[in-house]
mmCIF file as Biopython writes it, N, C-alpha, C and O atoms, coordinates in Angstrom:
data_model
#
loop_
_atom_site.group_PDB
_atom_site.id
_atom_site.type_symbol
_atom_site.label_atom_id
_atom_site.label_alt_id
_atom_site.label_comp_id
_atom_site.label_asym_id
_atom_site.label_entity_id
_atom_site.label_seq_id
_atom_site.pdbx_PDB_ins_code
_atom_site.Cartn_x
_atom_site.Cartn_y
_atom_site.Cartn_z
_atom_site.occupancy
_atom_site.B_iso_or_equiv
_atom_site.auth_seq_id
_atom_site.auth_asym_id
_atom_site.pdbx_PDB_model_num
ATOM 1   N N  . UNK A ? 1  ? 17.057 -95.721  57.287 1.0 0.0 1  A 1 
ATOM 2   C CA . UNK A ? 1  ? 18.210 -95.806  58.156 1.0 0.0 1  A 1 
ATOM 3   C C  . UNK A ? 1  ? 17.987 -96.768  59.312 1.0 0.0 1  A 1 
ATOM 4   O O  . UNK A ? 1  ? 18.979 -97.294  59.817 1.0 0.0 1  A 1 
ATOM 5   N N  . UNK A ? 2  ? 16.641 -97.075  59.826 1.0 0.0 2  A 1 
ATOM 6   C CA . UNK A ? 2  ? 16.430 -98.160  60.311 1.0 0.0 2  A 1 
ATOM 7   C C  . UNK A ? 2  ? 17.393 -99.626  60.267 1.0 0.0 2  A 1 
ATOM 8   O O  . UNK A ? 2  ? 17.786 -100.158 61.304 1.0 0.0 2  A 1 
ATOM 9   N N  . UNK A ? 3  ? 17.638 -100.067 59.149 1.0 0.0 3  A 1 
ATOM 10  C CA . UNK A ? 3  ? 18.504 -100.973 59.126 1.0 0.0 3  A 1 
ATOM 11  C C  . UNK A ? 3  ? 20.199 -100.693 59.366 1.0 0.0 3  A 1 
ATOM 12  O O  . UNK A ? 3  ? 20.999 -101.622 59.251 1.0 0.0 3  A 1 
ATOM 13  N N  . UNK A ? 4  ? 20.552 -99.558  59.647 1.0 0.0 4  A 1 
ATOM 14  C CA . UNK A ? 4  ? 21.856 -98.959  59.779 1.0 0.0 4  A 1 
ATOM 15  C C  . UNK A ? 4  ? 21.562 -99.334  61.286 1.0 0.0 4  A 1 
ATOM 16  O O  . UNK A ? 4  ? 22.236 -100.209 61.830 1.0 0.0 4  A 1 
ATOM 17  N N  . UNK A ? 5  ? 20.448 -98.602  62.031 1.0 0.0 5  A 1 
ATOM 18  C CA . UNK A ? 5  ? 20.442 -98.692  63.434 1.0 0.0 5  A 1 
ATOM 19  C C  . UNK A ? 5  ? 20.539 -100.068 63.942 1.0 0.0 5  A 1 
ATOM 20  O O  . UNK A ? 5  ? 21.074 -100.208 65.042 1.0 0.0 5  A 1 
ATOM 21  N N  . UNK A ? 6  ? 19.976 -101.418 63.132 1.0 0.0 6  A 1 
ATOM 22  C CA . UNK A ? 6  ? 19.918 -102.389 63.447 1.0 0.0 6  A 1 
ATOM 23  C C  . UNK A ? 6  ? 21.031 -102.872 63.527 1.0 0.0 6  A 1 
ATOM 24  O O  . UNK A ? 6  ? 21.264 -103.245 64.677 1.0 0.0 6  A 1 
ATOM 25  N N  . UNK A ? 7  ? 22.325 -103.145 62.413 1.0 0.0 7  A 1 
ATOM 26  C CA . UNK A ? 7  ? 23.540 -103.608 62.344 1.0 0.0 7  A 1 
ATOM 27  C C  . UNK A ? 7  ? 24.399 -102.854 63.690 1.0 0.0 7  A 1 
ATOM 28  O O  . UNK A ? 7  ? 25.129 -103.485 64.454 1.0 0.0 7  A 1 
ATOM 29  N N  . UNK A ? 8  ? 24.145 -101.477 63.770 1.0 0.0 8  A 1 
ATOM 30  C CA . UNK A ? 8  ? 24.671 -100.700 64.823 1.0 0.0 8  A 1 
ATOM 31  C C  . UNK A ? 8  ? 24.316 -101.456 66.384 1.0 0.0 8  A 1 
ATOM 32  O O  . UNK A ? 8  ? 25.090 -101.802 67.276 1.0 0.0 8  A 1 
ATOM 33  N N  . UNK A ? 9  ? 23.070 -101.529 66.305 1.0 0.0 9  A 1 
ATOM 34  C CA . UNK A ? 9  ? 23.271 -101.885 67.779 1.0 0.0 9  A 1 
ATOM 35  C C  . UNK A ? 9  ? 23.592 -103.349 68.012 1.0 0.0 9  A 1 
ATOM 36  O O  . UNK A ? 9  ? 24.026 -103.715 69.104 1.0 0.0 9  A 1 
ATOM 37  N N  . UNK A ? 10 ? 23.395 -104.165 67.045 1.0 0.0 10 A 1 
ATOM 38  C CA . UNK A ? 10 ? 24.004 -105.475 67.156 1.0 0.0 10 A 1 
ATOM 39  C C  . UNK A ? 10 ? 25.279 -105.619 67.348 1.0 0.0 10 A 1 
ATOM 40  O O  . UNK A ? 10 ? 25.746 -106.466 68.109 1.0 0.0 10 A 1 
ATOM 41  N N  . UNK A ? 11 ? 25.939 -104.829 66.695 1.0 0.0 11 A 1 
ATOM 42  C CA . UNK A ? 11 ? 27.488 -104.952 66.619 1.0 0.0 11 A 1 
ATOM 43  C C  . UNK A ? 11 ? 28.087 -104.664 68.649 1.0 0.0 11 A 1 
ATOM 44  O O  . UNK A ? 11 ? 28.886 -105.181 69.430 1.0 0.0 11 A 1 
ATOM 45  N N  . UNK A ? 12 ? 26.926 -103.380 68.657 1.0 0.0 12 A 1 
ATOM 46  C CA . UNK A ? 12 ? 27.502 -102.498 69.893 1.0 0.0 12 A 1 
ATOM 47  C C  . UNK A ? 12 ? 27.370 -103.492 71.493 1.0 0.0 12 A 1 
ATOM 48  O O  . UNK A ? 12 ? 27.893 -103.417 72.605 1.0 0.0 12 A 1 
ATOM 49  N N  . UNK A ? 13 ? 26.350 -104.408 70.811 1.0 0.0 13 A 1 
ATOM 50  C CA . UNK A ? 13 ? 25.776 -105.513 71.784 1.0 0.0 13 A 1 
ATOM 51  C C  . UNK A ? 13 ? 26.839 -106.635 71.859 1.0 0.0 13 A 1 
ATOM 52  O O  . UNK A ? 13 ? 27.074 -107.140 72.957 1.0 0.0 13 A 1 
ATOM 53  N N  . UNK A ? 14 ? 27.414 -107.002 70.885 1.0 0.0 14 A 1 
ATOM 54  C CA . UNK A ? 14 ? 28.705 -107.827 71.378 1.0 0.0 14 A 1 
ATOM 55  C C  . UNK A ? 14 ? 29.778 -107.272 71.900 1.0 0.0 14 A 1 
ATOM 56  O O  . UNK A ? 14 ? 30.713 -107.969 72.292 1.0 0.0 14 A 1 
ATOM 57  N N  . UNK A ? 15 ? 29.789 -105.578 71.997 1.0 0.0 15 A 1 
ATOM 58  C CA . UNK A ? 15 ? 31.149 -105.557 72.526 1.0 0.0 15 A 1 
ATOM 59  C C  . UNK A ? 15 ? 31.546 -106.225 73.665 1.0 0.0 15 A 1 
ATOM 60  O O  . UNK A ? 15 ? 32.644 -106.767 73.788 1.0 0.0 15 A 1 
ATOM 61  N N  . UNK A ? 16 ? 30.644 -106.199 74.534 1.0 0.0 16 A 1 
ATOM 62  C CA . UNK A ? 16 ? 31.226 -107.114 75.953 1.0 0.0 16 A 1 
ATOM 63  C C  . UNK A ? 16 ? 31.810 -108.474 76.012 1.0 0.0 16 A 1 
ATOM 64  O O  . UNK A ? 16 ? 32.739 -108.924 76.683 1.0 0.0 16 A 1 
ATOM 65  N N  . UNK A ? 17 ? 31.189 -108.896 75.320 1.0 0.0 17 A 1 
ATOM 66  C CA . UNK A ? 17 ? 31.603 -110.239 75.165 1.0 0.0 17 A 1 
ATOM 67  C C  . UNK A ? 17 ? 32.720 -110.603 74.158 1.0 0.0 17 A 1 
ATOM 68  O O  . UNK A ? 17 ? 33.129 -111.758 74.038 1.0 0.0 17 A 1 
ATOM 69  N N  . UNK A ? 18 ? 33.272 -109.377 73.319 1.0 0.0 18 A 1 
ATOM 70  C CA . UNK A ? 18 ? 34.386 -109.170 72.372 1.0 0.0 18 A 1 
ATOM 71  C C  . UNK A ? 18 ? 35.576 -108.965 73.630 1.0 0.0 18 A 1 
ATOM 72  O O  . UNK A ? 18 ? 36.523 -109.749 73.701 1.0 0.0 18 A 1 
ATOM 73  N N  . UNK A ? 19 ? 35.453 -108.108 74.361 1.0 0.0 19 A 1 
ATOM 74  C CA . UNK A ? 19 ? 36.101 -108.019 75.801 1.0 0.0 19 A 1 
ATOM 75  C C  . UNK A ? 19 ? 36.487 -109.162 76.347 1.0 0.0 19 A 1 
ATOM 76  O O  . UNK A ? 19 ? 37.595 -109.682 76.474 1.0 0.0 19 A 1 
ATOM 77  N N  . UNK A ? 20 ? 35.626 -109.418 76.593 1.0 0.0 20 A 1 
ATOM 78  C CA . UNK A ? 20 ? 35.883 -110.993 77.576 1.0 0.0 20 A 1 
ATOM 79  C C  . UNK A ? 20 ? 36.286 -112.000 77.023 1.0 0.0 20 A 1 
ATOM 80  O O  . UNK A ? 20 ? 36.768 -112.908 77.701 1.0 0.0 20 A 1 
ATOM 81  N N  . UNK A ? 21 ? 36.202 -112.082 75.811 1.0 0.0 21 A 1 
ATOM 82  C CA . UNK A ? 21 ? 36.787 -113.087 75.214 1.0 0.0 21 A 1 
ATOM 83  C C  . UNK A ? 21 ? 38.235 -112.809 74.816 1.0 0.0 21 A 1 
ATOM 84  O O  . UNK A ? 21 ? 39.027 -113.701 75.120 1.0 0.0 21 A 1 
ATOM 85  N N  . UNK A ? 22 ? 38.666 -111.872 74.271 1.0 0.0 22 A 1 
ATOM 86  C CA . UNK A ? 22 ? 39.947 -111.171 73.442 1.0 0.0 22 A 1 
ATOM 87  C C  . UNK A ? 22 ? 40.577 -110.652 74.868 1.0 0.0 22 A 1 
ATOM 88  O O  . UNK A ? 22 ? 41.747 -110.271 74.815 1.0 0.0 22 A 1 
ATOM 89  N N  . UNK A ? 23 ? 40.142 -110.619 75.694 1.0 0.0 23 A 1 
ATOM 90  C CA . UNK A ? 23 ? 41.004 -109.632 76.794 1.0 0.0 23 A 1 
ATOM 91  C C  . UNK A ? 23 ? 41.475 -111.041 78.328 1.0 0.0 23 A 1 
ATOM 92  O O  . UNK A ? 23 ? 42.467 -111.153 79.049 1.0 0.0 23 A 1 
ATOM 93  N N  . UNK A ? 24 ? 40.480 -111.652 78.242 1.0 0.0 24 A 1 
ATOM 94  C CA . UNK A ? 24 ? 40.012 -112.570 79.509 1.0 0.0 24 A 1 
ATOM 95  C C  . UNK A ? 24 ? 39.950 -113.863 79.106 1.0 0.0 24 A 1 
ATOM 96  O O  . UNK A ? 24 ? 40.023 -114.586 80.099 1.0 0.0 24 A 1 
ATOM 97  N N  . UNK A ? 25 ? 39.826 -114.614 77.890 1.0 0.0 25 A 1 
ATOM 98  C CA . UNK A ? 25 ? 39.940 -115.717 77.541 1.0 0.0 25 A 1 
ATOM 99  C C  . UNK A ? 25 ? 39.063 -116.592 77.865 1.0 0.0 25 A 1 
ATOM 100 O O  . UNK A ? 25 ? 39.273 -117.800 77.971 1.0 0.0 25 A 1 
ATOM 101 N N  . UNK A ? 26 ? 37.371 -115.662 78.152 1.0 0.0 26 A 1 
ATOM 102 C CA . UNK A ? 26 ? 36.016 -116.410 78.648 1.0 0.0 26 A 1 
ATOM 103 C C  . UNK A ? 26 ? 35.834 -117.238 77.293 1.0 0.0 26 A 1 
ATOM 104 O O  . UNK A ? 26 ? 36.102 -116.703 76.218 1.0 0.0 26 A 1 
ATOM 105 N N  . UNK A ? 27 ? 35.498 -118.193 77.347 1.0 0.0 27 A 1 
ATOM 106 C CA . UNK A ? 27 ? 35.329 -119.091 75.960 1.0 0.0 27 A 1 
ATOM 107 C C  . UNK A ? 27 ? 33.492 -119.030 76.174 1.0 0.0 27 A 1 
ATOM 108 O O  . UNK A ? 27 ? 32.646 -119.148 75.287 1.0 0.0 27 A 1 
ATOM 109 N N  . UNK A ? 28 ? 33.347 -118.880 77.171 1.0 0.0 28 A 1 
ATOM 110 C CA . UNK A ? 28 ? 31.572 -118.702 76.389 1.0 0.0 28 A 1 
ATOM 111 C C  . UNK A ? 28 ? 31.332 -117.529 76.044 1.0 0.0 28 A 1 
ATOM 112 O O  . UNK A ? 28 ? 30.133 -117.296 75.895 1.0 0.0 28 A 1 
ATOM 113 N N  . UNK A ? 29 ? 31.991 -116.733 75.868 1.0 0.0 29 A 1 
ATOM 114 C CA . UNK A ? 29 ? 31.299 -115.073 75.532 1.0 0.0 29 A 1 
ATOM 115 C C  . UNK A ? 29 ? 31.611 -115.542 74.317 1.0 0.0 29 A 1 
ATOM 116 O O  . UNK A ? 29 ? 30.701 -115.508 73.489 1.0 0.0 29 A 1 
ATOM 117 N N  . UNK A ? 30 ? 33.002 -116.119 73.870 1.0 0.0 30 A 1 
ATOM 118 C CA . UNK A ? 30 ? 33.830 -116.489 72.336 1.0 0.0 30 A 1 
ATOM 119 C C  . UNK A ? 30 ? 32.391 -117.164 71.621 1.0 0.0 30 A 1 
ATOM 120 O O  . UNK A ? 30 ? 32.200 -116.927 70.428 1.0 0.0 30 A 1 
ATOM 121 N N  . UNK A ? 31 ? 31.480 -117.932 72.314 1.0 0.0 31 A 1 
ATOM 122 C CA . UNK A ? 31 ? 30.286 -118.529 71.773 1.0 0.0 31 A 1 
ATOM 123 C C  . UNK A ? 31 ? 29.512 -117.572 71.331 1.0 0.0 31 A 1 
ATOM 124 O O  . UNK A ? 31 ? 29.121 -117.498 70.166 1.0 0.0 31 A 1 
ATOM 125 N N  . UNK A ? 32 ? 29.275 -116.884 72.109 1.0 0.0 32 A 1 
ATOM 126 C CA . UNK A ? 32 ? 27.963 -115.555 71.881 1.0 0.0 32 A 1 
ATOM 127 C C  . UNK A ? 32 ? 28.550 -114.701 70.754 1.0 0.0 32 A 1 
ATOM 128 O O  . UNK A ? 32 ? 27.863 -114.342 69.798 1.0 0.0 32 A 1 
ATOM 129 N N  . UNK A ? 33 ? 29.977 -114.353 70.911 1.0 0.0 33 A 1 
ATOM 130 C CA . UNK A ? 33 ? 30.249 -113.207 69.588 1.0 0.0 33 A 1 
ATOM 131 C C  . UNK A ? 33 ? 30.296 -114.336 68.152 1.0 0.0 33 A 1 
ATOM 132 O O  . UNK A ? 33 ? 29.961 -113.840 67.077 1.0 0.0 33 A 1 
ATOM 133 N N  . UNK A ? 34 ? 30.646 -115.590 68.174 1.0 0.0 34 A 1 
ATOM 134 C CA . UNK A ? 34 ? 30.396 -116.376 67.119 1.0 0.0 34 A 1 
ATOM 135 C C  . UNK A ? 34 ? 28.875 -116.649 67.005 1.0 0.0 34 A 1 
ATOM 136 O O  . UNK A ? 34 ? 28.666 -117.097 65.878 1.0 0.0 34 A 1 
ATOM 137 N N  . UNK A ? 35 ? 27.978 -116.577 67.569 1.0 0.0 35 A 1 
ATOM 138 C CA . UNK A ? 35 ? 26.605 -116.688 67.261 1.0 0.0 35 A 1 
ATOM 139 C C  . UNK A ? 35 ? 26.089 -114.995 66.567 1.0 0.0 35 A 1 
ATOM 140 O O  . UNK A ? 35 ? 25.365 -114.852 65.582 1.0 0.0 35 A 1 
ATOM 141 N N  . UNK A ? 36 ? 26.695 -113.869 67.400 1.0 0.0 36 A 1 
ATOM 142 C CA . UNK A ? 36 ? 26.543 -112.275 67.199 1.0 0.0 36 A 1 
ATOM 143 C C  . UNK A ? 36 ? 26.870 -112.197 65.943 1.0 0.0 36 A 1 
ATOM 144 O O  . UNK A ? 36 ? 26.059 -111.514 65.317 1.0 0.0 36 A 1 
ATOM 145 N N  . UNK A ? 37 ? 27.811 -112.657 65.246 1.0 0.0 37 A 1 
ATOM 146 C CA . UNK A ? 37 ? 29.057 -112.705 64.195 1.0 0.0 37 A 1 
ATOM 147 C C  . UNK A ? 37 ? 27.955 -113.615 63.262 1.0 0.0 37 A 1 
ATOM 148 O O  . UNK A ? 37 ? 27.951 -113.353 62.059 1.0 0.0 37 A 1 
ATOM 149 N N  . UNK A ? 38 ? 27.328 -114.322 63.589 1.0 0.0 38 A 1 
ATOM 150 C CA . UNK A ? 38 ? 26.420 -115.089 62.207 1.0 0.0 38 A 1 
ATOM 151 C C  . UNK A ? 38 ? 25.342 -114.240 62.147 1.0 0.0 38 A 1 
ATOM 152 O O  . UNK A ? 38 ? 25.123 -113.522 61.172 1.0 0.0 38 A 1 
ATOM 153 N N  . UNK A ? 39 ? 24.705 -114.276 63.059 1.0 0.0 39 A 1 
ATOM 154 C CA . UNK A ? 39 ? 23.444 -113.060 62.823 1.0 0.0 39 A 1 
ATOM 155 C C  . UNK A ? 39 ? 23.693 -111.853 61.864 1.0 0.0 39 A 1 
ATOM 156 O O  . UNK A ? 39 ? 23.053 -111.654 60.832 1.0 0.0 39 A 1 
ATOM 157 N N  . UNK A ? 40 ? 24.799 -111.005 62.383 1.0 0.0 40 A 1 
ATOM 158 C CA . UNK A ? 40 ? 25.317 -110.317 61.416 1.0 0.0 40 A 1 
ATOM 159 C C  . UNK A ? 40 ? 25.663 -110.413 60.251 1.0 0.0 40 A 1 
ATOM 160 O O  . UNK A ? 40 ? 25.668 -109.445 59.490 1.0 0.0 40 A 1 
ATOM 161 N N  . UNK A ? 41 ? 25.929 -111.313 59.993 1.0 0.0 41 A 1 
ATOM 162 C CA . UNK A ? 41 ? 26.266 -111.999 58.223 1.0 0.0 41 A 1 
ATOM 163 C C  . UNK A ? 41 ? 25.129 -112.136 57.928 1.0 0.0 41 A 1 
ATOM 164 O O  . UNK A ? 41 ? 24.907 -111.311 57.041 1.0 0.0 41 A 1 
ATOM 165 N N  . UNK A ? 42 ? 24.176 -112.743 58.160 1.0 0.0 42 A 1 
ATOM 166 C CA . UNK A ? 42 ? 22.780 -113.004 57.933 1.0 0.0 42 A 1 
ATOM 167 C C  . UNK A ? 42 ? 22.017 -111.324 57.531 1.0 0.0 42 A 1 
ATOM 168 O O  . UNK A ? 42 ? 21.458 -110.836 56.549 1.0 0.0 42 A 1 
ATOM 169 N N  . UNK A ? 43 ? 22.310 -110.960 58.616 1.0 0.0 43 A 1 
ATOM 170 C CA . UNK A ? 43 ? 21.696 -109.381 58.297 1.0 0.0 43 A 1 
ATOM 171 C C  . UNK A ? 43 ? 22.143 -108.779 57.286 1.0 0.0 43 A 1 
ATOM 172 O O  . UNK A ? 43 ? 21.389 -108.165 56.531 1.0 0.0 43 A 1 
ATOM 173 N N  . UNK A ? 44 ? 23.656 -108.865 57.073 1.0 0.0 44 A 1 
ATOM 174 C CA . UNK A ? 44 ? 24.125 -107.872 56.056 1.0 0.0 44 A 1 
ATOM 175 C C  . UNK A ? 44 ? 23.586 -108.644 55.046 1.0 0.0 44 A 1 
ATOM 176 O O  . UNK A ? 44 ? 22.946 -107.886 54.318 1.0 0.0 44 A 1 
ATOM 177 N N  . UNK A ? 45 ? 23.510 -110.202 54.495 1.0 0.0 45 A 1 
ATOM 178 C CA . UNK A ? 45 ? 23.126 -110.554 53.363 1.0 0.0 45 A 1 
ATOM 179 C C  . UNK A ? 45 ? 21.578 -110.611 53.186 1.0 0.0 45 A 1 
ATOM 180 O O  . UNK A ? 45 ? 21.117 -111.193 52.204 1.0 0.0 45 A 1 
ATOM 181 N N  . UNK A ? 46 ? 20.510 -109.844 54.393 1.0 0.0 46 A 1 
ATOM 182 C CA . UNK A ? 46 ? 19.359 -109.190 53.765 1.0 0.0 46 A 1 
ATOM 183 C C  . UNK A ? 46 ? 19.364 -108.035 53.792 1.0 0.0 46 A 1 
ATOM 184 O O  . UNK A ? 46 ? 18.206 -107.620 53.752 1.0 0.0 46 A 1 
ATOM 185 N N  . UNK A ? 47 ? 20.319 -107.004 53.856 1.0 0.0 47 A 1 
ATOM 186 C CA . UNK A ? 47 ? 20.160 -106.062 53.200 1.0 0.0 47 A 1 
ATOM 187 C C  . UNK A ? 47 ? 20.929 -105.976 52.307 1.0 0.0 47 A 1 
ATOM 188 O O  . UNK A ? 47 ? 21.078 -104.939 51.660 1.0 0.0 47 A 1 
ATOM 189 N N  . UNK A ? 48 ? 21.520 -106.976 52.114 1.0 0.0 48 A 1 
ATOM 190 C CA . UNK A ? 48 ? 22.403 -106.624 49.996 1.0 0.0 48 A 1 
ATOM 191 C C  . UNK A ? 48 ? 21.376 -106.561 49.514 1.0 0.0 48 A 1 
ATOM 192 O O  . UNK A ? 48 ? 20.958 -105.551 48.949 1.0 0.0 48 A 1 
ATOM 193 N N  . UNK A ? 49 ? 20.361 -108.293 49.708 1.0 0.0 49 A 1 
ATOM 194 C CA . UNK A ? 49 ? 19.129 -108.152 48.390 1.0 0.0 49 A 1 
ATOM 195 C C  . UNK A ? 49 ? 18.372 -107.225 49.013 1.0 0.0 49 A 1 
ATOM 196 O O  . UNK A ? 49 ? 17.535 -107.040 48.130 1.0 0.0 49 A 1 
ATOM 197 N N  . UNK A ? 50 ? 18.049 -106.480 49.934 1.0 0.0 50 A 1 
ATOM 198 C CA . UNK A ? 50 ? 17.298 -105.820 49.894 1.0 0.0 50 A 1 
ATOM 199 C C  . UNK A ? 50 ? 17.406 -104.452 48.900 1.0 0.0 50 A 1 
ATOM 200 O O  . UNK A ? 50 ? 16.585 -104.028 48.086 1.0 0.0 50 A 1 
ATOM 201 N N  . UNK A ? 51 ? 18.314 -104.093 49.160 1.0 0.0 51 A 1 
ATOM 202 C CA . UNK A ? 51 ? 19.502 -103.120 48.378 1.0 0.0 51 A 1 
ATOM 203 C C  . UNK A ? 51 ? 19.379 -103.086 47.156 1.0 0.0 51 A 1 
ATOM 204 O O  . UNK A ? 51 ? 18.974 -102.127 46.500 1.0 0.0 51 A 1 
ATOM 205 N N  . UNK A ? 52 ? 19.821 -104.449 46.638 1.0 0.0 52 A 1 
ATOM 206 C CA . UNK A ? 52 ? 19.474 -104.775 44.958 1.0 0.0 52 A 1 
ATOM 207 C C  . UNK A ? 52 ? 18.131 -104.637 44.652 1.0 0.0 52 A 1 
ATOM 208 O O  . UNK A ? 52 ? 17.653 -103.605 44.180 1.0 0.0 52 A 1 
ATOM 209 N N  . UNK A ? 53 ? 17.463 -105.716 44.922 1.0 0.0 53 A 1 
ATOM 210 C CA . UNK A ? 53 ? 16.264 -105.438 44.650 1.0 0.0 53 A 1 
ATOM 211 C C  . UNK A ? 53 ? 15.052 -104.098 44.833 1.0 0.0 53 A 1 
ATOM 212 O O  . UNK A ? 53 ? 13.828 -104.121 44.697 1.0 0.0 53 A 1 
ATOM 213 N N  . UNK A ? 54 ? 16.335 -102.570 45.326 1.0 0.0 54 A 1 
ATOM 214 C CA . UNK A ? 54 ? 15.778 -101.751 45.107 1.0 0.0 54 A 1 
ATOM 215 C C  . UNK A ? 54 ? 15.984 -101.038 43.996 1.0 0.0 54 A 1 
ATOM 216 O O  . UNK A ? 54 ? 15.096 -100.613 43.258 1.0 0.0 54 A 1 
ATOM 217 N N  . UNK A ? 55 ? 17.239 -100.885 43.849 1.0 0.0 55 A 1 
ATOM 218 C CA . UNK A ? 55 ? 17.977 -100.608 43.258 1.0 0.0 55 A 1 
ATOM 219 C C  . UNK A ? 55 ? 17.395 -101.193 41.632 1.0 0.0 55 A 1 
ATOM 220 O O  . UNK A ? 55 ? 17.164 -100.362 40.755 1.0 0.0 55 A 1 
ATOM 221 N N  . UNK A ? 56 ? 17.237 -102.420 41.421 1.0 0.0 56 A 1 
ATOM 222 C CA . UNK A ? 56 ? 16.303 -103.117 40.282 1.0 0.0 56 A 1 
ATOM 223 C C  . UNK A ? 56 ? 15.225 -102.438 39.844 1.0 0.0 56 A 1 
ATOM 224 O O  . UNK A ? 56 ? 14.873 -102.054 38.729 1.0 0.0 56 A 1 
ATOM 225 N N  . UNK A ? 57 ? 14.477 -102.309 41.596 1.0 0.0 57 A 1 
ATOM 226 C CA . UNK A ? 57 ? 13.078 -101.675 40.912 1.0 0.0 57 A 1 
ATOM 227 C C  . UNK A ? 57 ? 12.930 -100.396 40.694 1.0 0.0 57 A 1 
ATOM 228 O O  . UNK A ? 57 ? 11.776 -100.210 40.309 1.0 0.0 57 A 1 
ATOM 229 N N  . UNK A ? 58 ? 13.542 -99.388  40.748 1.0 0.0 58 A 1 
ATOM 230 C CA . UNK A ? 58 ? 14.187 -98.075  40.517 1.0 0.0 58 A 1 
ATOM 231 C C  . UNK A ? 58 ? 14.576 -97.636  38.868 1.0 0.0 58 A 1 
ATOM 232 O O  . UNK A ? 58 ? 15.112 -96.555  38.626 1.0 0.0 58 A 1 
#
């Protein structure tokens, strides 16, 4: 569940800057949740293969 906690607090870590951007129209926070927003894609696509490749060796 480790990796649940990881996506979790990443997500929970842009909220501010989801705020400020969507509410306030800060265009550098809009930077940080588009950098937050790749990391996250990145993460979720190591835990697909991680996933699969358990799932394989199983």
């Amino acid at each position: 569940m480790s990796r649940f906690s990881e996506v979790k607090d990443l997500v929970m870590s842009l909220e501010a800057d989801f705020e400020k951007f969507y509410e306030k129209g800060n265009q550098a926070a809009g930077t940080r949740v588009r950098k937050g927003m790749q990391e996250l894609k990145n993460m979720a696509q190591d835990i697909r293969k991680e996933v699969q490749d358990m799932k394989n060796a199983g």
